[in-house]
C-alpha positions, 0 to 999 in steps of 0.5 A: 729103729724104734725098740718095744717092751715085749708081752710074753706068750708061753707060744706052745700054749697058743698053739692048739687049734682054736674052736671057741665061738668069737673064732668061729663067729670071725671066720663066718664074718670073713667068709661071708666077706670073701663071697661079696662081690663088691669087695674082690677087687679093692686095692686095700688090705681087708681085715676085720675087727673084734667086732667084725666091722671090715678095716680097710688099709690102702697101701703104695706099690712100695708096699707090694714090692717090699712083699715080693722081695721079703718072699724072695728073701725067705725062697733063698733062705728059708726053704722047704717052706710056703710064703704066701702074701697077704695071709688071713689070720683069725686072732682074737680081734678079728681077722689080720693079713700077714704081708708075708707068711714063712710055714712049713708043710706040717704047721699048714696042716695043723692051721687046716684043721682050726678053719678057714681063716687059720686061727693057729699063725704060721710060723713066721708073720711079716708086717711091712710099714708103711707111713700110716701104720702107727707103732701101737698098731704093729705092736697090737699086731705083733701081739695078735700073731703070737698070741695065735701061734707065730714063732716069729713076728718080723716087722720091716720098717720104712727104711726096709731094716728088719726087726724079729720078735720071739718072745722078745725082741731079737737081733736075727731070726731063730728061725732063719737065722741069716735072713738079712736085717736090710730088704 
């Protein structure tokens, strides 16, 4: 497992819903985006960049089936929680989809009241690898989640080993701490 030198985000800084006018102008990209027709049934992960040109990412059905199991993983030991796949995200560059998301009922309503795509994260973002993902890609991510609010960032590996991030990398999740460092 590849280990990373770390941004530090001060996360309750990044917390507070989001109204600046780059999120809105990504959220109104993306909603114009989810009404086009051509583009509801691509087998692709669809995100955006900084500039609001779409990011289309194909992925294996390996990939699917690392999603169902991370969720069925957080139902038996993170409960009390949503854990929805393929969760948008408005960061600073662009819109992102989560594989996997873990939020409590109080954190979706205050992601509710910064828009839709969300720029406040979920507590917890999951990013599954795959053999295009480039680490510098993950780590970008990684960024990107926590600097939109994340506790959490957990990256699964190719192998299916887990790594958490926090403010640093982490040994086991702070936040579900028997969640399994193998799917």
């Amino acid at each position: 497992m590849k280990t990373r030198k770390r941004h530090s985000f001060n996360v309750s800084r990044f917390a507070m819903p989001t109204t600046t006018t780059p999120a809105k102008e990504h959220q109104a990209r993306w909603d114009e985006l989810v009404r086009d027709p051509s583009l509801r049934d691509l087998p692709y992960k669809v995100e955006t960049n900084a500039t609001g040109q779409i990011v289309l990412t194909p992925h294996k059905a390996e990939h699917s089936d690392l999603q169902e199991a991370i969720q069925d993983l957080l139902r038996t030991h993170a409960s009390g929680g949503r854990q929805p796949p393929g969760y948008p995200i408005t960061t600073s560059d662009g819109v992102k989809q989560a594989d996997v998301v873990w939020m409590s009922a109080e954190r979706r309503a205050e992601m509710k009241k910064t828009g839709d795509p969300p720029t406040l994260a979920p507590e917890i973002c999951v990013g599954v690898l795959s053999p295009n993902n480039r680490w510098a890609n993950i780590e970008e991510k990684i960024d990107l989640y926590r600097e939109a609010g994340a506790e959490e960032v957990w990256v699964v590996d190719t192998e299916r080993h887990v790594q958490f991030f926090g403010e640093e990398q982490m040994k086991a999740s702070a936040l579900v701490p028997d969640f399994p460092r193998e799917v």
